[in-house]
C-alpha positions as CSV (number, residue, x, y, z in Angstrom):
1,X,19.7,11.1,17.7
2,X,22.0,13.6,16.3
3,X,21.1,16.2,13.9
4,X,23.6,14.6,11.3
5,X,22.7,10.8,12.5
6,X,19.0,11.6,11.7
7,X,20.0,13.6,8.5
8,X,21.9,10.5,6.9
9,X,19.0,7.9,8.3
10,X,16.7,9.7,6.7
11,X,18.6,10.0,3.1
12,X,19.6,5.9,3.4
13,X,15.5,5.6,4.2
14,X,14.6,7.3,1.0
15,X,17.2,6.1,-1.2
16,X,15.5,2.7,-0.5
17,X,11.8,3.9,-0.6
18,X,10.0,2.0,-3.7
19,X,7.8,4.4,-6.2
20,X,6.4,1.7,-8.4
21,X,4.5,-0.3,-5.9
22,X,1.6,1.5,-3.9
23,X,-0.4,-0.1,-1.7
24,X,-4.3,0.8,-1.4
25,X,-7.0,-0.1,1.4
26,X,-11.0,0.2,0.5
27,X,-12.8,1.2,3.9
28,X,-10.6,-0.5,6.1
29,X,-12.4,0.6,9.2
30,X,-10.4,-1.3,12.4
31,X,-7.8,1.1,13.6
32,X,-5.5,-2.1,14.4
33,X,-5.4,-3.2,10.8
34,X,-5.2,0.3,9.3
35,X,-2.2,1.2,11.9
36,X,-0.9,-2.7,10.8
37,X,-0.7,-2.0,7.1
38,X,1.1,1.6,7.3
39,X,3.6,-0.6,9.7
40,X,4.0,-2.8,7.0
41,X,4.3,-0.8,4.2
42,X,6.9,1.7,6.2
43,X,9.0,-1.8,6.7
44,X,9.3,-2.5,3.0
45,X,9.9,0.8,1.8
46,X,6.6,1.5,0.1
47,X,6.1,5.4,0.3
48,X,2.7,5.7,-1.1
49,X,-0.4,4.7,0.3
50,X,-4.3,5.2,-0.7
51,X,-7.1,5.3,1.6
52,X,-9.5,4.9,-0.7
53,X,-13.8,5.2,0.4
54,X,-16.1,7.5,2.5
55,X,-15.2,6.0,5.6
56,X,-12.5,7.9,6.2
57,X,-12.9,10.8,3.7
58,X,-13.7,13.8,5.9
59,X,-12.3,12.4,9.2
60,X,-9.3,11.9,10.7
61,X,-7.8,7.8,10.2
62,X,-7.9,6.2,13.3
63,X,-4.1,5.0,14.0
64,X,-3.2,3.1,16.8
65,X,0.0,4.8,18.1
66,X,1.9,1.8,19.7
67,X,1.3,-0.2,16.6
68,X,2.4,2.5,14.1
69,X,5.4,3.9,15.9
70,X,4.8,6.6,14.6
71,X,5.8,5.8,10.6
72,X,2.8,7.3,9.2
73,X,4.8,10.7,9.2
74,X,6.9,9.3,6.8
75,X,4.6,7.9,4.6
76,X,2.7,9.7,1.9
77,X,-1.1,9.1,2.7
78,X,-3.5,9.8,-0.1
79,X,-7.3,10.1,0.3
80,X,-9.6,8.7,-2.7
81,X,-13.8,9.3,-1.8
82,X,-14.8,6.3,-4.1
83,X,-13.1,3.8,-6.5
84,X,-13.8,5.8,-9.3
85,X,-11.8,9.0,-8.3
86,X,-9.2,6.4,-8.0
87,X,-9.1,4.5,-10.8
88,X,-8.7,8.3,-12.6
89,X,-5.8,8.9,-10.6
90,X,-4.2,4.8,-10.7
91,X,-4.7,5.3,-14.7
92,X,-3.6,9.0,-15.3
93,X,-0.4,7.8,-13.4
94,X,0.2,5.2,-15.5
95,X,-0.1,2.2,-12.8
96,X,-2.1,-1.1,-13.5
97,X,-4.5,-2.2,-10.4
98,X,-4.8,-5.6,-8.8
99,X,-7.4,-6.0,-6.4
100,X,-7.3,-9.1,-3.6
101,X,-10.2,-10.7,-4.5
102,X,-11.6,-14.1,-3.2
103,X,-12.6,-15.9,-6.4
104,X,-11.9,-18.9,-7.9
105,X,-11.0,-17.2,-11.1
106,X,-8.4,-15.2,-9.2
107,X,-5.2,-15.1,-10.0
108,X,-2.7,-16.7,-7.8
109,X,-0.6,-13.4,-6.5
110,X,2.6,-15.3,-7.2
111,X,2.4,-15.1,-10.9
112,X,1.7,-11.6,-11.2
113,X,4.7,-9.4,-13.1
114,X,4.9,-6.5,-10.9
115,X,7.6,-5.1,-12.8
116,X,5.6,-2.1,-13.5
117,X,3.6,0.7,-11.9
118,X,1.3,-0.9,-10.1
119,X,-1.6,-0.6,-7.0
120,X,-2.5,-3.6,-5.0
121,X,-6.0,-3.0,-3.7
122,X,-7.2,-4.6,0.2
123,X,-11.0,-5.0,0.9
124,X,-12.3,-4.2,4.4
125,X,-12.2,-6.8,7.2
126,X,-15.9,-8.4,6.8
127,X,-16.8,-7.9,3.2
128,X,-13.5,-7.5,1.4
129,X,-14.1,-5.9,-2.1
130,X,-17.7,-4.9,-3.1
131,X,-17.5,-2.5,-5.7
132,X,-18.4,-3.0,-8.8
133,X,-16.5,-0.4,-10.4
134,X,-13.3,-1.3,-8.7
135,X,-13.7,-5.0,-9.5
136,X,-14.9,-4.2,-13.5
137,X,-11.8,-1.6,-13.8
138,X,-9.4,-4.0,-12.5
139,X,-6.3,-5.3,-14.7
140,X,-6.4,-8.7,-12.4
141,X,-7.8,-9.9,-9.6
142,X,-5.3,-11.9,-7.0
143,X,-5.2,-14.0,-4.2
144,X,-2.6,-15.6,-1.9
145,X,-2.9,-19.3,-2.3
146,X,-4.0,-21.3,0.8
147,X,-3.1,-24.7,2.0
148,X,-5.4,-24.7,5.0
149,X,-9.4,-24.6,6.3
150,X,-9.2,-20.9,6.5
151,X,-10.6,-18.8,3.6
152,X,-8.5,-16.0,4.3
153,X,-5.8,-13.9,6.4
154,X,-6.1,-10.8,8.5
155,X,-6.2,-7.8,6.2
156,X,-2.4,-6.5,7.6
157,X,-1.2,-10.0,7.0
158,X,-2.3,-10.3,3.5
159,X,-0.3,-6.8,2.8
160,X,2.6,-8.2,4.6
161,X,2.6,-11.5,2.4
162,X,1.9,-10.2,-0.9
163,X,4.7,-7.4,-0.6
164,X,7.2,-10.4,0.8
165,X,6.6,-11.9,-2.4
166,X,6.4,-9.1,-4.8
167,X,9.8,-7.5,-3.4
168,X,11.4,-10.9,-3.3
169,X,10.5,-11.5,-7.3
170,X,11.3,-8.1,-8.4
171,X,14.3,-7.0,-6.2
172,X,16.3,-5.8,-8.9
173,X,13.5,-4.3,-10.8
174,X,12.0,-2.2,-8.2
175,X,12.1,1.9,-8.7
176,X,13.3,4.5,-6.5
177,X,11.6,7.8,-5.9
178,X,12.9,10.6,-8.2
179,X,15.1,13.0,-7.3
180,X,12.3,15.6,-7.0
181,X,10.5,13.7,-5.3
182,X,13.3,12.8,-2.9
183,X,14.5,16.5,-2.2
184,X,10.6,17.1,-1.3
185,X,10.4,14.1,1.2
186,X,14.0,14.9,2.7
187,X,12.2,18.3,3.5
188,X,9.3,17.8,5.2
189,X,11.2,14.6,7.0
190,X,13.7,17.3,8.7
191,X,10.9,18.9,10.2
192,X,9.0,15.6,11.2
């Protein structure tokens, strides 16, 4: 691609990127699933992404190159060692949390207002969400309504469903990245 192709891809890429909806995994530990969900959240323009437990702390995420493509370089990958540091972070920024939870006093994800700042929190594969912390601090707990036997989706499909629907409700209220924020990305993007 031409240097001034790539130059105006990458401005029409961040002039659609979403700042208001960030999408956070708790010890997601398959490399699939991880790679999966960046995939995902590259696809519908979310540019902020917590990886939020020990697991993956003080080592390198295990990505799956053919499933990624390559988008976590354009992605902004943030590292949390437990839920508390997070919910710090989630709160000093001003973002409410809903966590997928599988509970019968869950909230059905489709009448959630994400109109505002907000993190959608993903358990791990087998176990889903187990802390405490995270599930006391929440604002809600969600879940994506089922019609069949199964009790739940793959981790990636969950991410993929739940950002179908909050984009589709709130197209017109999403945010952009700020202008700051934009000039930083189109830098470090040129040298990606």
């Amino acid at each position: 691609m031409r240097t001034e192709e790539r130059l105006k891809k990458i401005k029409e890429v961040l002039g659609d990127r979403i700042s208001n909806i960030r999408i956070a995994v708790f010890d997601i530990y398959k490399e699939h699933n991880i790679s999966a969900i960046l995939r995902t959240c590259d696809f519908f323009g979310i540019q902020y992404v917590d990886i939020i437990g020990k697991l993956h702390f003080d080592e390198e995420l295990p990505l799956n190159k053919k499933v990624t493509r390559g988008v976590e370089k354009w992605l902004s990958l943030n590292y949390f060692i437990d839920s508390k540091s997070y919910l710090e972070f989630i709160r000093k920024n001003a973002y409410k949390i809903y966590v997928t939870y599988l509970d019968e006093k869950a909230v059905d994800c489709r009448l959630i207002d994400y109109s505002e700042n907000i993190s959608i929190v993903f358990g791990n594969e087998f176990k889903g969400i187990k802390d405490e912390h995270l599930l006391e601090h929440c604002d809600a707990k969600i879940i994506i309504p089922k019609r069949g036997f199964v009790q739940s989706l793959n981790v990636s499909v969950s991410v993929a469903s739940i950002l179908t629907t909050v984009i589709n409700k709130n197209e017109g209220q999403l945010k952009g990245l700020i202008p700051s924020e934009m000039e930083r990305l189109e830098k470090l993007w040129k040298n990606n």
